[in-house]
N, C-alpha and C positions, 0 to 999 in steps of 0.2 A: 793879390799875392796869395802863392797857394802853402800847403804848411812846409814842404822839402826846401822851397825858397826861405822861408822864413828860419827853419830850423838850418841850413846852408849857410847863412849867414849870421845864427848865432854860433854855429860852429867853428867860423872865418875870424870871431870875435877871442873867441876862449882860447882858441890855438892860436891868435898874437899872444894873448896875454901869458899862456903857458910858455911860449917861446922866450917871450920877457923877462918871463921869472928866471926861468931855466941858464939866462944870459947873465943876469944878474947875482945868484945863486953861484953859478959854474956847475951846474947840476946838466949834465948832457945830454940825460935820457929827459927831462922834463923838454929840452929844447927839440928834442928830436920827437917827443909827442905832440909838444906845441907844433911843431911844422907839419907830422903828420896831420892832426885832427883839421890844418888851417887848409890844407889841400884838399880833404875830405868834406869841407864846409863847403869849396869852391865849387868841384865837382855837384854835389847836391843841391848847389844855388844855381847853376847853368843847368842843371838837368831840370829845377823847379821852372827856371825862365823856358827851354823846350815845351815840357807842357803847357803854358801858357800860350805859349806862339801854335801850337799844334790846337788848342782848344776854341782860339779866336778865329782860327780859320774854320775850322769844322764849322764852326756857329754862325759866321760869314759866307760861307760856300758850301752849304751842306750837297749841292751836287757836283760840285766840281771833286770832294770828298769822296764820294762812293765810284765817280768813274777811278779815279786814282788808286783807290781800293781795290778796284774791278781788275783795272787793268795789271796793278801787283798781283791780284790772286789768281790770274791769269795766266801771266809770267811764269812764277811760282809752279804751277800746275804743269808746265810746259815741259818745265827742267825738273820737274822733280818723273815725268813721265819716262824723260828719255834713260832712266838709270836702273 
């Protein structure tokens, strides 16, 4: 587990709990930070799982890696030529 997952998911945690209160309270702006921060925990916790899916393969297939590589910075070169 890498630390964006880790801190994603404590973020996931604080922003129910702010949303709780905020519910509880009747306090709107707390519930509407609670939601914000719980969506921003989410985002951060699938971007930390991306990394780890992007790093097990690299370590897994380090030359199917660099053709993939190759052939994007190929690409890339291609279109960036024609402009």
């Amino acid at each position: 587990m890498n630390s964006d997952k880790i801190n994603g998911v404590m973020d996931k945690v604080v922003g129910k709990a702010q949303e709780a209160a905020g519910d509880m309270t009747g306090d709107e702006q707390l519930q509407a930070e609670g939601t914000a921060r719980y969506v921003a925990g989410t985002v951060q916790e699938k971007y930390g799982d991306a990394l780890n899916c992007i790093s097990d393969v690299v370590r897994k297939k380090p030359i199917t890696t660099l053709a993939i590589f190759a052939g994007v910075s190929l690409l890339a070169g291609l279109l960036l030529r024609r402009r």
